[in-house]
PDB file of the backbone (N, CA, C, O) and the ligand in Angstrom, with CONECT records:
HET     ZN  A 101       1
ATOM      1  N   UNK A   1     125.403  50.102  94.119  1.00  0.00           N
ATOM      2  CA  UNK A   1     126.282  51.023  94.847  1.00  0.00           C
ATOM      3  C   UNK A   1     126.316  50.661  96.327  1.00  0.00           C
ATOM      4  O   UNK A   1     125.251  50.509  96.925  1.00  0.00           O
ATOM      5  N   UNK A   2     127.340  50.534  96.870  1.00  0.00           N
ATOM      6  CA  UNK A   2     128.034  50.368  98.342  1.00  0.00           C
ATOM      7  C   UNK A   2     127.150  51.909  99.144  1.00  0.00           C
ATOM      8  O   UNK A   2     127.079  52.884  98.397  1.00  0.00           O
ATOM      9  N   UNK A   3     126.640  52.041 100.327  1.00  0.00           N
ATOM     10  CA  UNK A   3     126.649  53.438 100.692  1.00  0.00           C
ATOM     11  C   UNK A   3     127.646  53.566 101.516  1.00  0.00           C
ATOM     12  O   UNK A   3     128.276  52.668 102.074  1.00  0.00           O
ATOM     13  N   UNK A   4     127.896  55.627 101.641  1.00  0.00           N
ATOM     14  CA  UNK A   4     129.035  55.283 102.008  1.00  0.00           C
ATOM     15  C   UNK A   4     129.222  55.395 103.506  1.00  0.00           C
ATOM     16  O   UNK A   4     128.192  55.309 104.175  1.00  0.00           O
ATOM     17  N   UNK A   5     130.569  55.605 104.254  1.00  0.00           N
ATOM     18  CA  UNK A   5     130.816  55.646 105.731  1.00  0.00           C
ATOM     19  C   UNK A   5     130.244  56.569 106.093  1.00  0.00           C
ATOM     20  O   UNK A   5     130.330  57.743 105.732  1.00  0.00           O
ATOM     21  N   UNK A   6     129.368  55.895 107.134  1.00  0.00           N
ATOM     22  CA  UNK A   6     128.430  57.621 107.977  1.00  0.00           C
ATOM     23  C   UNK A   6     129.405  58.461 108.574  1.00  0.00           C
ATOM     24  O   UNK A   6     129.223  59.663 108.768  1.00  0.00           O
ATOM     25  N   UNK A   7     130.698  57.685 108.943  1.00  0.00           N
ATOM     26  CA  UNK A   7     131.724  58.994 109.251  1.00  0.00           C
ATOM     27  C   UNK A   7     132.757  59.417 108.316  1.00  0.00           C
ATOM     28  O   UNK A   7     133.729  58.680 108.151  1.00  0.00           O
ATOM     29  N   UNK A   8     132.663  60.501 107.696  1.00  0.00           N
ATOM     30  CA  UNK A   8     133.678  60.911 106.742  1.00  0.00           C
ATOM     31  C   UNK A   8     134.956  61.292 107.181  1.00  0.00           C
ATOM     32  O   UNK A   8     135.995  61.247 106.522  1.00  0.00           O
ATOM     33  N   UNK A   9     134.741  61.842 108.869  1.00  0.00           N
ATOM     34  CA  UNK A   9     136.421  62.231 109.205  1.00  0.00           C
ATOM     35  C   UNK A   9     137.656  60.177 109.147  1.00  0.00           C
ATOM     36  O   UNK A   9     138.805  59.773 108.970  1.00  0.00           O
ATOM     37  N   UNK A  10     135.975  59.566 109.503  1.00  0.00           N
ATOM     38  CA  UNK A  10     137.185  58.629 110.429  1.00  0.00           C
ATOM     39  C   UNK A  10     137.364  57.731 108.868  1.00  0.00           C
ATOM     40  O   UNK A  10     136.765  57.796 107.794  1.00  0.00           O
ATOM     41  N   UNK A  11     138.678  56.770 109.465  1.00  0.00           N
ATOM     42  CA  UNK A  11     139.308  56.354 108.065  1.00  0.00           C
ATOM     43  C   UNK A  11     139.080  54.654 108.637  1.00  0.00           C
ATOM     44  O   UNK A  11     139.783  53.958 109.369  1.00  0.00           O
ATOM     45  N   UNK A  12     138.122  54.453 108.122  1.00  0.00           N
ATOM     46  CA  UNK A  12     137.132  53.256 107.875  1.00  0.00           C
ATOM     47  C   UNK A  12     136.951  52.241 107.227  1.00  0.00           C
ATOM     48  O   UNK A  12     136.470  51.234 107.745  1.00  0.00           O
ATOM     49  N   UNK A  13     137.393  52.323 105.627  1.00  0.00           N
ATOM     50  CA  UNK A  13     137.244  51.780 104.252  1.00  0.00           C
ATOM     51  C   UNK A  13     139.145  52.060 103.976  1.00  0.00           C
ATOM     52  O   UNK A  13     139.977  52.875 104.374  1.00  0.00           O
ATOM     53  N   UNK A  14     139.131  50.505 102.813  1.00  0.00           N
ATOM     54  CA  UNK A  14     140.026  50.362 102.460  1.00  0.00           C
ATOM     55  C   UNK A  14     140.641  51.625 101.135  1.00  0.00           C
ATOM     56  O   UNK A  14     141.851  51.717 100.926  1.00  0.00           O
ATOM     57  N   UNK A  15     139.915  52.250 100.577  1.00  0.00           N
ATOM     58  CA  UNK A  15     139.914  53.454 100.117  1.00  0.00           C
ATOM     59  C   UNK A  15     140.275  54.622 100.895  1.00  0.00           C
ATOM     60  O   UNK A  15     141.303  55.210 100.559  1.00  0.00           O
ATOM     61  N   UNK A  16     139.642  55.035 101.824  1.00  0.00           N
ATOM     62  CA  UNK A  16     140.452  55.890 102.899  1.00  0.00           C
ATOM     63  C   UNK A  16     141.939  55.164 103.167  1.00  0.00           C
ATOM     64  O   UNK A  16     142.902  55.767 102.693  1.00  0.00           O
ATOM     65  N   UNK A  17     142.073  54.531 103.534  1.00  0.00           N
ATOM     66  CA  UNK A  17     143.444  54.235 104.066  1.00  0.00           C
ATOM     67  C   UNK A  17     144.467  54.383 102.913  1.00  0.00           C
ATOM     68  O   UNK A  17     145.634  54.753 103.042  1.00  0.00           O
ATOM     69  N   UNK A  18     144.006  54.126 102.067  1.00  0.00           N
ATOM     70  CA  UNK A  18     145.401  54.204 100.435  1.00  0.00           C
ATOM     71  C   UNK A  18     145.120  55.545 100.535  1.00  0.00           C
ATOM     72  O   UNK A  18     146.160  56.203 100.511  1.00  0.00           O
ATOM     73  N   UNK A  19     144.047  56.264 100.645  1.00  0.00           N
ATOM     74  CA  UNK A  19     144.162  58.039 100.503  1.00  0.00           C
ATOM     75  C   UNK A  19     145.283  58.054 101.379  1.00  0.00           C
ATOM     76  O   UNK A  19     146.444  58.076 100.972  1.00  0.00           O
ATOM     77  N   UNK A  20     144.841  58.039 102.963  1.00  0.00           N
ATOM     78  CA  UNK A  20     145.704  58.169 104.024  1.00  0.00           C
ATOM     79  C   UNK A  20     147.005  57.425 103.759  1.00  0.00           C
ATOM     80  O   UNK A  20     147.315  56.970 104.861  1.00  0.00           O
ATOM     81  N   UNK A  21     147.877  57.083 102.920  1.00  0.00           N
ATOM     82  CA  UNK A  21     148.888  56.308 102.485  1.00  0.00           C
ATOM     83  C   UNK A  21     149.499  55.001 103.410  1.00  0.00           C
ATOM     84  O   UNK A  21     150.650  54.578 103.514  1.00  0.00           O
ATOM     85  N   UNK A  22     148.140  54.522 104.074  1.00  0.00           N
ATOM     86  CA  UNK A  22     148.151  53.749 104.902  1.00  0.00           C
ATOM     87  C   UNK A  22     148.454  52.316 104.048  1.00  0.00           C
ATOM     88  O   UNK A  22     148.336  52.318 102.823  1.00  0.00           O
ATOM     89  N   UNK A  23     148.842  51.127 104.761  1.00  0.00           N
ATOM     90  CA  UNK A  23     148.719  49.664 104.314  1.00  0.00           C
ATOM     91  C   UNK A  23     147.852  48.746 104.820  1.00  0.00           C
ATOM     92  O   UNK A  23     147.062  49.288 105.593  1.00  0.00           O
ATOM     93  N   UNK A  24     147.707  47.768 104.720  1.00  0.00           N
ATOM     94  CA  UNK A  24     147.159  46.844 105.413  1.00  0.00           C
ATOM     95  C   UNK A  24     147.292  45.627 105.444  1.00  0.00           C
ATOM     96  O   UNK A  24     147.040  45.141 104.341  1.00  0.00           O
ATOM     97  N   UNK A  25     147.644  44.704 106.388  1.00  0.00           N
ATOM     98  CA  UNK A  25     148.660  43.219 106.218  1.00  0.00           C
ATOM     99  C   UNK A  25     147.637  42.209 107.102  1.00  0.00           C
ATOM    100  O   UNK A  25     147.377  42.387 108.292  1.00  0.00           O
ATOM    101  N   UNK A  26     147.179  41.252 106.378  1.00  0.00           N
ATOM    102  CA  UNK A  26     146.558  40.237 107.143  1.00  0.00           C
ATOM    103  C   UNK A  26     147.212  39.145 107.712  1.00  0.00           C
ATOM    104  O   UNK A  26     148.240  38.789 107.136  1.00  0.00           O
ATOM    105  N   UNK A  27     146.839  38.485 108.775  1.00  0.00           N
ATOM    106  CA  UNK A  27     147.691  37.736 109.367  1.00  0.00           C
ATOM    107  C   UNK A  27     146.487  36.958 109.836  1.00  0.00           C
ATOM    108  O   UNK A  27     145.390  37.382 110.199  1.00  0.00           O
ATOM    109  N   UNK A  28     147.026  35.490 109.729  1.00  0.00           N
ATOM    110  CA  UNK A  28     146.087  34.279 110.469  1.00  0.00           C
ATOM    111  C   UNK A  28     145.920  34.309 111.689  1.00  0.00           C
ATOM    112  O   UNK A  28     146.926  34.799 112.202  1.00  0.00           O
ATOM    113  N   UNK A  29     145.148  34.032 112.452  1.00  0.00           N
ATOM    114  CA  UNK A  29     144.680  33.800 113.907  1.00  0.00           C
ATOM    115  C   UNK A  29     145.279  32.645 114.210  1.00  0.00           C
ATOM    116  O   UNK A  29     145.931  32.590 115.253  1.00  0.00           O
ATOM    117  N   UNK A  30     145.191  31.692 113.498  1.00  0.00           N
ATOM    118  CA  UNK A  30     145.722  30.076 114.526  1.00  0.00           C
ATOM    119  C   UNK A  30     147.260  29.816 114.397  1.00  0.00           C
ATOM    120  O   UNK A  30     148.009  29.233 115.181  1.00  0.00           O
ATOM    121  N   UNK A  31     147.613  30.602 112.798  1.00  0.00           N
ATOM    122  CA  UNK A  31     149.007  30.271 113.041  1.00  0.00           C
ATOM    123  C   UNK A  31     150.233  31.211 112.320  1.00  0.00           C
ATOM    124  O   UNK A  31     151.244  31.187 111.618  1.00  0.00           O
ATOM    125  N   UNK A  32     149.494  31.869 112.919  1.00  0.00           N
ATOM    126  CA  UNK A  32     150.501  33.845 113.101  1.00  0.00           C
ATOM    127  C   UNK A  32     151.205  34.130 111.112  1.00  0.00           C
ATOM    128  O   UNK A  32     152.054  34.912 110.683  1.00  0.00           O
ATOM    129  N   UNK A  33     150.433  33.194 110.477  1.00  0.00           N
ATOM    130  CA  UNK A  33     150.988  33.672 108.947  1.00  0.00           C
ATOM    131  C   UNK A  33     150.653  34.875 108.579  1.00  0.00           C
ATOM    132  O   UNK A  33     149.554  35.379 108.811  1.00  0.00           O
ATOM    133  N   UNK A  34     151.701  35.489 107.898  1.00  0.00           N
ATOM    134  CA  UNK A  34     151.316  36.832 107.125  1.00  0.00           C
ATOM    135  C   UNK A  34     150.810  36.510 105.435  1.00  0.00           C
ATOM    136  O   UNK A  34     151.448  35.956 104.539  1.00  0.00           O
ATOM    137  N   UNK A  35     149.111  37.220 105.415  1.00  0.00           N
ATOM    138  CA  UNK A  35     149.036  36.871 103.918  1.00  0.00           C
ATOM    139  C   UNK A  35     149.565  37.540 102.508  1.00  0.00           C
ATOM    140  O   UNK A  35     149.869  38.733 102.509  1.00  0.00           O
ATOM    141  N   UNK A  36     149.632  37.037 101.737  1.00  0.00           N
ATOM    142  CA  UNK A  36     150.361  37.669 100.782  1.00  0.00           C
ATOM    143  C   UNK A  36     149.387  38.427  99.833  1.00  0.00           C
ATOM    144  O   UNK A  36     149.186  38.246  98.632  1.00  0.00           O
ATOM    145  N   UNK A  37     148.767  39.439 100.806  1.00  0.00           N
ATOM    146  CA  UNK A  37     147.966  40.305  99.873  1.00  0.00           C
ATOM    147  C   UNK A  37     147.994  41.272  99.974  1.00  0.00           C
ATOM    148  O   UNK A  37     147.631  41.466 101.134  1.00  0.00           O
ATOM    149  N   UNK A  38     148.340  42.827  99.210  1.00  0.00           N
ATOM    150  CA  UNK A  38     148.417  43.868  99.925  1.00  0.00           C
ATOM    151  C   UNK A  38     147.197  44.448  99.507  1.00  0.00           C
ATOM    152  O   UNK A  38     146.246  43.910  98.940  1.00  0.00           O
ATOM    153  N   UNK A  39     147.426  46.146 100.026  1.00  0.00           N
ATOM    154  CA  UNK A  39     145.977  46.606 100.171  1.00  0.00           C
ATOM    155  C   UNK A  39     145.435  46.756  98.670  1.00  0.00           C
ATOM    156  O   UNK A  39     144.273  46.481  98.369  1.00  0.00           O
ATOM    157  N   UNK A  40     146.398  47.224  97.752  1.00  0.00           N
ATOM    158  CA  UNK A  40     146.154  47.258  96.743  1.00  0.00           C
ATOM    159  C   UNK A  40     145.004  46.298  95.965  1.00  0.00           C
ATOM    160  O   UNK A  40     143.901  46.291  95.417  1.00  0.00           O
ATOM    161  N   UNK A  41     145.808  45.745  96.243  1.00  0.00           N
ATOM    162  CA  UNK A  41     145.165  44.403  95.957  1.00  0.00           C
ATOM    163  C   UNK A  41     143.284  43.898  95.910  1.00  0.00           C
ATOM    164  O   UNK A  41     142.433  43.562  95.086  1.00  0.00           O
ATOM    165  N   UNK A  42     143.462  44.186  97.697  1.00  0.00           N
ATOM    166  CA  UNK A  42     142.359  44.388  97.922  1.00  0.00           C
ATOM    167  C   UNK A  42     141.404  45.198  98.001  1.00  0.00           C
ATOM    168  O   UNK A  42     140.290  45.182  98.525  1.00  0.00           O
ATOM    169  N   UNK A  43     141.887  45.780  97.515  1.00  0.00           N
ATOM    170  CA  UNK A  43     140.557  46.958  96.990  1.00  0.00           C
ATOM    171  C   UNK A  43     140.117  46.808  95.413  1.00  0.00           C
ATOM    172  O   UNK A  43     139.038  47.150  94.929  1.00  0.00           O
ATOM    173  N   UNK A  44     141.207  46.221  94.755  1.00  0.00           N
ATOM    174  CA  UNK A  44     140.923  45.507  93.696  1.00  0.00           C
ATOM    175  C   UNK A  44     139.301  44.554  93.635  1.00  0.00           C
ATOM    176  O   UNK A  44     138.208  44.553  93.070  1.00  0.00           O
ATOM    177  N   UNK A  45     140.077  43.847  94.613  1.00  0.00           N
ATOM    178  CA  UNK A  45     139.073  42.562  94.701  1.00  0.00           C
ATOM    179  C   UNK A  45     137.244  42.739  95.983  1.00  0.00           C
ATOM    180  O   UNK A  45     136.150  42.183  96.070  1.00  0.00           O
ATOM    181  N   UNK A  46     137.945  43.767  96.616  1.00  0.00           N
ATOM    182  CA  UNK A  46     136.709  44.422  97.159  1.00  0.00           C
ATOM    183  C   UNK A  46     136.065  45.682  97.507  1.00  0.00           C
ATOM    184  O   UNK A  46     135.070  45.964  98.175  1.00  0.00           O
ATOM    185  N   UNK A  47     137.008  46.419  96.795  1.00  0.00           N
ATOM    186  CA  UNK A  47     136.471  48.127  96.380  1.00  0.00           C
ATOM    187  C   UNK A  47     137.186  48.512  97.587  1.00  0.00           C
ATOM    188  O   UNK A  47     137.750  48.031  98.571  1.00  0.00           O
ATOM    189  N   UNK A  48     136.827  49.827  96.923  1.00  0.00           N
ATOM    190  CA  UNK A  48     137.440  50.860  98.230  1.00  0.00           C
ATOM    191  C   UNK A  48     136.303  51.526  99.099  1.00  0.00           C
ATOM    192  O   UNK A  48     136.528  52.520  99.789  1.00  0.00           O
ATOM    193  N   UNK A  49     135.348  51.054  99.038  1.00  0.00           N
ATOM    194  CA  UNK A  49     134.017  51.422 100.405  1.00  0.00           C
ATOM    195  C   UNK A  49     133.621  49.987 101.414  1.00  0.00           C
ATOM    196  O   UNK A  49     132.741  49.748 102.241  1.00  0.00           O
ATOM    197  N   UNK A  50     135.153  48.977 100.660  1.00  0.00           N
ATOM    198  CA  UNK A  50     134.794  48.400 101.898  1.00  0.00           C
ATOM    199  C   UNK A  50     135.297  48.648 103.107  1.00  0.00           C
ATOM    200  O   UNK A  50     136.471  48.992 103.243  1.00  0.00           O
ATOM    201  N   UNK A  51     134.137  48.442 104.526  1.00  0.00           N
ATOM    202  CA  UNK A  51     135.089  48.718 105.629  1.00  0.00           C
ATOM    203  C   UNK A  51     135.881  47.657 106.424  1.00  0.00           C
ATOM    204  O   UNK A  51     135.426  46.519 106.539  1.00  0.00           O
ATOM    205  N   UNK A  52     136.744  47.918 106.827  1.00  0.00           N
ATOM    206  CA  UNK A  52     138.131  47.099 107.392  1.00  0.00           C
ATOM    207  C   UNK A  52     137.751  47.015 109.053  1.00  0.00           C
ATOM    208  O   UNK A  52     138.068  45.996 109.667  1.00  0.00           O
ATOM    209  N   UNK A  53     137.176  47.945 109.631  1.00  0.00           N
ATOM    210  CA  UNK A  53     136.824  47.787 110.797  1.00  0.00           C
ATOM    211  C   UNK A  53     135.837  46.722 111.263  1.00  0.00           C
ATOM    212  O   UNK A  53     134.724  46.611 110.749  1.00  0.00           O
ATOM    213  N   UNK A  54     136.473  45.591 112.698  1.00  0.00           N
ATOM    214  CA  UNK A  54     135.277  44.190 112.570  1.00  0.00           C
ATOM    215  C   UNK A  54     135.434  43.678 111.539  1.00  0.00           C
ATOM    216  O   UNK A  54     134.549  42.838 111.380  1.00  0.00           O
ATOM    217  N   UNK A  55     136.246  43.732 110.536  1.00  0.00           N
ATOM    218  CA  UNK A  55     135.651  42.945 108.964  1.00  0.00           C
ATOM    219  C   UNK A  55     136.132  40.860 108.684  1.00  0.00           C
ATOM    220  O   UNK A  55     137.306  40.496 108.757  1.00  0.00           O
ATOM    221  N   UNK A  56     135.788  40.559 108.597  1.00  0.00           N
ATOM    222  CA  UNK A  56     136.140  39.414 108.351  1.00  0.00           C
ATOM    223  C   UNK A  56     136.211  39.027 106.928  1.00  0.00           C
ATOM    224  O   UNK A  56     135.340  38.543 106.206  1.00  0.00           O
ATOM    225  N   UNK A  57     137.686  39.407 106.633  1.00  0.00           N
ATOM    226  CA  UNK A  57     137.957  39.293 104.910  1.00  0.00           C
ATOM    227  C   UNK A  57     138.001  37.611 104.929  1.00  0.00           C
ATOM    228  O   UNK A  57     138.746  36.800 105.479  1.00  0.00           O
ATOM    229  N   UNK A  58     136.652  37.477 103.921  1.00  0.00           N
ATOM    230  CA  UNK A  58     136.624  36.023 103.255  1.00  0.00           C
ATOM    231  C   UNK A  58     138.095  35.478 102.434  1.00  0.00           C
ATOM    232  O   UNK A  58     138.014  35.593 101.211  1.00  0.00           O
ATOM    233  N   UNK A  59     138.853  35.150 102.732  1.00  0.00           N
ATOM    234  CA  UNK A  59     140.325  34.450 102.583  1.00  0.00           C
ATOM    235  C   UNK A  59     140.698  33.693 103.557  1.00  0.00           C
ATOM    236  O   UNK A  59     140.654  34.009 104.745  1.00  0.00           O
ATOM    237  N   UNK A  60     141.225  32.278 102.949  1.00  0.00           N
ATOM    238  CA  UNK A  60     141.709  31.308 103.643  1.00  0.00           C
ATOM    239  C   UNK A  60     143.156  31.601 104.054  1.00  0.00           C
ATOM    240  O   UNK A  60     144.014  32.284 103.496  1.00  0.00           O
ATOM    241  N   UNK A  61     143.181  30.942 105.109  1.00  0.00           N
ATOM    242  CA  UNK A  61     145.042  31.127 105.109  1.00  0.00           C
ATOM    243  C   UNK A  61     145.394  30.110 104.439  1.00  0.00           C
ATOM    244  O   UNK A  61     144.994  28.947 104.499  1.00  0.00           O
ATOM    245  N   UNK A  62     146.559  30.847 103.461  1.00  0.00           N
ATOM    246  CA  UNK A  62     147.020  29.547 102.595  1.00  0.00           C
ATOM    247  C   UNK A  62     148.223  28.243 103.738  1.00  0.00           C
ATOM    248  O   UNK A  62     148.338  27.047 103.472  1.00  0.00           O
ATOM    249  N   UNK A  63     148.784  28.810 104.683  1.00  0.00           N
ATOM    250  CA  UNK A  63     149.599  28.004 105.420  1.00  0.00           C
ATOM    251  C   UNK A  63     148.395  26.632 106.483  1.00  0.00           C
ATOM    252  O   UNK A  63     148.505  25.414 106.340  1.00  0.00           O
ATOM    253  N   UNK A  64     147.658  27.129 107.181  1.00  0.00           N
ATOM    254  CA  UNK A  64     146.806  25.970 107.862  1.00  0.00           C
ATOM    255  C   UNK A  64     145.734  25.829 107.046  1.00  0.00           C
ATOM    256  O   UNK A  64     145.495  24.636 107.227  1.00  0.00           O
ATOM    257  N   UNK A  65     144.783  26.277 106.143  1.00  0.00           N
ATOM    258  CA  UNK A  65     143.535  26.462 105.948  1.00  0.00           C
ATOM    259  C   UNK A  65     142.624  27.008 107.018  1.00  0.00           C
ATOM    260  O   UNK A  65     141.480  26.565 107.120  1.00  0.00           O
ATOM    261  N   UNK A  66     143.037  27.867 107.751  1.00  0.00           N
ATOM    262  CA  UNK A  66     142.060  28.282 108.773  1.00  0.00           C
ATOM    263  C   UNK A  66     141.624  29.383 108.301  1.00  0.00           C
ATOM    264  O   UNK A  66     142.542  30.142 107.991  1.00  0.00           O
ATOM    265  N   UNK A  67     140.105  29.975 108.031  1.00  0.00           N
ATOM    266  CA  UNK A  67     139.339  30.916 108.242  1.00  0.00           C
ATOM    267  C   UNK A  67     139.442  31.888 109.053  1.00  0.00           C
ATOM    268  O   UNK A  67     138.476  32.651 109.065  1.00  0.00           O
ATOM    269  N   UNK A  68     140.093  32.065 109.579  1.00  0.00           N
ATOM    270  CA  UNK A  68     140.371  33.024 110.945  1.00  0.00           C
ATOM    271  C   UNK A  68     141.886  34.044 110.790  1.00  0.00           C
ATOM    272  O   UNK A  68     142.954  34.192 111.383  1.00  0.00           O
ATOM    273  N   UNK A  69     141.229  34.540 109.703  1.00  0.00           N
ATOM    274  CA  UNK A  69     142.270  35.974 109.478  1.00  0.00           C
ATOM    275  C   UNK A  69     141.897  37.368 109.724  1.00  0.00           C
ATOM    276  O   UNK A  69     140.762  37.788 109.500  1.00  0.00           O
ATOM    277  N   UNK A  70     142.629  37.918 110.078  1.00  0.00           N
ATOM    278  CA  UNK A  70     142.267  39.359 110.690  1.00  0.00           C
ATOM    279  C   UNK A  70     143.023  40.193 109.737  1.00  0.00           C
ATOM    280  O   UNK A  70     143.557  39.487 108.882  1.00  0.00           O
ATOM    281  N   UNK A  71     143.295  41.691 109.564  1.00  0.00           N
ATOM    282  CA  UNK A  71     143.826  42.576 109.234  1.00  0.00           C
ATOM    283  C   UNK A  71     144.175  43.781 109.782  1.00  0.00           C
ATOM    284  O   UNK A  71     143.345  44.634 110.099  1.00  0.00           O
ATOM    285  N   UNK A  72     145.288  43.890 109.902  1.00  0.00           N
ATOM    286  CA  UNK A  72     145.824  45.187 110.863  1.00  0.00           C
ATOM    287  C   UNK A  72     146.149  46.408 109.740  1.00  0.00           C
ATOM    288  O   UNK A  72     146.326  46.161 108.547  1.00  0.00           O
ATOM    289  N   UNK A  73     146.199  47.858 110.359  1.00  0.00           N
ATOM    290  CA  UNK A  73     146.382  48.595 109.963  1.00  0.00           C
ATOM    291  C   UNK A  73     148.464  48.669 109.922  1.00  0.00           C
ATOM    292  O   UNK A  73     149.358  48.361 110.710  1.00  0.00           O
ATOM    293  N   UNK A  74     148.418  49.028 109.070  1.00  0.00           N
ATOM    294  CA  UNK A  74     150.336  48.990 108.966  1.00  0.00           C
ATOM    295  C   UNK A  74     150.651  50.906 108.067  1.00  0.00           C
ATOM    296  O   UNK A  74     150.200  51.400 107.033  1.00  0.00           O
ATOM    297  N   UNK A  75     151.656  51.458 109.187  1.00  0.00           N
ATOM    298  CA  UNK A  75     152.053  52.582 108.478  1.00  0.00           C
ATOM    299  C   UNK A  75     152.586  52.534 107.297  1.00  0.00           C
ATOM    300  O   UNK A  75     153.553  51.776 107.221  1.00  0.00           O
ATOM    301  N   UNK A  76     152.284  53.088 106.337  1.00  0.00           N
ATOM    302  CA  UNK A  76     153.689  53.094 105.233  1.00  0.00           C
ATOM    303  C   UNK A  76     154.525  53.902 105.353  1.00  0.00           C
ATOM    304  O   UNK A  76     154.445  55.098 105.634  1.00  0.00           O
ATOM    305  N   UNK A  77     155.796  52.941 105.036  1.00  0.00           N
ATOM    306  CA  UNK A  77     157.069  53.741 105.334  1.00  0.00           C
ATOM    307  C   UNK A  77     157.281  54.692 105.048  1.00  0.00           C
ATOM    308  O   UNK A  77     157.844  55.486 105.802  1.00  0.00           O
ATOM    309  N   UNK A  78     156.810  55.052 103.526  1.00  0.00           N
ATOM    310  CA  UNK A  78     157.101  56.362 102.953  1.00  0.00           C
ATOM    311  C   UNK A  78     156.551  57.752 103.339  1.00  0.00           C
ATOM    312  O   UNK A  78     156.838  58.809 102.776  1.00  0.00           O
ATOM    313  N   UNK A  79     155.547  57.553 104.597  1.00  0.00           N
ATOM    314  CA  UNK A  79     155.301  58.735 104.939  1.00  0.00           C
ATOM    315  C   UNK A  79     156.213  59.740 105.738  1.00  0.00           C
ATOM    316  O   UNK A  79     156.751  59.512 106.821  1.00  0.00           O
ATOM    317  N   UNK A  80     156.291  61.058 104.890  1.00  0.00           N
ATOM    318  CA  UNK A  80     157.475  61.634 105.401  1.00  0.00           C
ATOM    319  C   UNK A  80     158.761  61.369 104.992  1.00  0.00           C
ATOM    320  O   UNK A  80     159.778  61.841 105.500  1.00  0.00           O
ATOM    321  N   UNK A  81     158.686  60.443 103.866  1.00  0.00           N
ATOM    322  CA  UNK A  81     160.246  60.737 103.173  1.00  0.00           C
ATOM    323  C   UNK A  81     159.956  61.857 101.815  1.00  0.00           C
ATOM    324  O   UNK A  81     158.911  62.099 101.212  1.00  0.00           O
ATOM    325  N   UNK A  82     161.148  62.321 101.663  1.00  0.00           N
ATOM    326  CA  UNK A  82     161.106  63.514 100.969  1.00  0.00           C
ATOM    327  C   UNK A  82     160.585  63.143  99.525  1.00  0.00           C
ATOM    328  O   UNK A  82     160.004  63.929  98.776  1.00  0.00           O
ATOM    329  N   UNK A  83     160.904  61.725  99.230  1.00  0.00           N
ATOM    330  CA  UNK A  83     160.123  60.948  97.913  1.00  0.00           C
ATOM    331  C   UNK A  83     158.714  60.972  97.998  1.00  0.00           C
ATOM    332  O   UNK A  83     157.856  61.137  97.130  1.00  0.00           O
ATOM    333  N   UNK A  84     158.655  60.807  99.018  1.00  0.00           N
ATOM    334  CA  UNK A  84     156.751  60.202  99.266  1.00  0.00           C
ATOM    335  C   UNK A  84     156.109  60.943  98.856  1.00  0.00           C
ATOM    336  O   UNK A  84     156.528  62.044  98.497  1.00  0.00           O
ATOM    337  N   UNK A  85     154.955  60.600  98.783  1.00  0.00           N
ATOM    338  CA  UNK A  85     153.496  61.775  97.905  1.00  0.00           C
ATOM    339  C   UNK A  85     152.784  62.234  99.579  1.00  0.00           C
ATOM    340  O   UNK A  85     152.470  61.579 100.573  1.00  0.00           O
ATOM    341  N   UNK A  86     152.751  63.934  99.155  1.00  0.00           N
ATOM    342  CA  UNK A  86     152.277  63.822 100.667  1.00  0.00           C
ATOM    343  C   UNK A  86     150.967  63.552 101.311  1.00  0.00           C
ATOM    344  O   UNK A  86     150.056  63.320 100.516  1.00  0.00           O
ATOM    345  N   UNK A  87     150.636  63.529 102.715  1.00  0.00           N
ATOM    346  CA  UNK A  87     150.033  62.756 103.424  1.00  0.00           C
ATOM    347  C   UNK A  87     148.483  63.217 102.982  1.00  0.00           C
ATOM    348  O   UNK A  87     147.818  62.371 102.385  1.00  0.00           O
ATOM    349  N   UNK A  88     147.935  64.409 103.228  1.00  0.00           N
ATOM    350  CA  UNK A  88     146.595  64.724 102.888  1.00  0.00           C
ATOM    351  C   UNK A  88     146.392  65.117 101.389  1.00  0.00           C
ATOM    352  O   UNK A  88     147.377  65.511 100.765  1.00  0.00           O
ATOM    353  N   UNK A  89     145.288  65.044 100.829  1.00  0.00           N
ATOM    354  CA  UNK A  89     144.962  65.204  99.761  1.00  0.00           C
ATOM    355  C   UNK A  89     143.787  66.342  99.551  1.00  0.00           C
ATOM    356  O   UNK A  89     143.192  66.739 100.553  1.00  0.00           O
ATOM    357  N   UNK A  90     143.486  66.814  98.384  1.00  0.00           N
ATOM    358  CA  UNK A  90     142.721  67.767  98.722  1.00  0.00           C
ATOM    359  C   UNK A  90     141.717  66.909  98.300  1.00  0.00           C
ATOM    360  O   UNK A  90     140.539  67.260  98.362  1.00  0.00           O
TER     361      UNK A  90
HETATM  362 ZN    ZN A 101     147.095  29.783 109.316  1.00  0.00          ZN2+
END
């Protein structure tokens, strides 16, 4: 078992953020590629108690081979359309 975030308000882990209907889009450092992974994804491949903050997701960039990818937080669009599932959860 992962333990979990000593802060429960703040949204930390890639699990919080899909609660928070948040995304998340990695992009290379040396040569501004966007990777083709979404969050989904990655929580697949590394749970949802991992944290995203400082994190250095082990993935190559497939365009240079450089090691040096970061991940930004990205709104999803759908927050606040009348389709969307809404924002807090109980
Ligand atoms: Zn690159």
């Amino acid at each position: 078992m992962t333990s979990p975030s000593p802060n429960p308000a703040a949204i930390d882990t890639l699990g919080k953020l899909a609660d928070a209907e948040m995304g998340l889009v990695w992009y290379c450092d040396d040569c501004n590629r966007r990777m083709e992974l979404t969050l989904v994804r990655a929580i697949e491949i590394w749970g949802r108690d991992q944290v995203f903050i400082r994190w250095r997701p082990p993935i190559k960039c497939g365009g240079c081979g450089s090691r040096s990818v970061n991940c930004r937080v990205q709104a999803n669009t759908a927050i606040g359309q009348p389709t969307g599932k809404p924002f807090s959860r109980p």
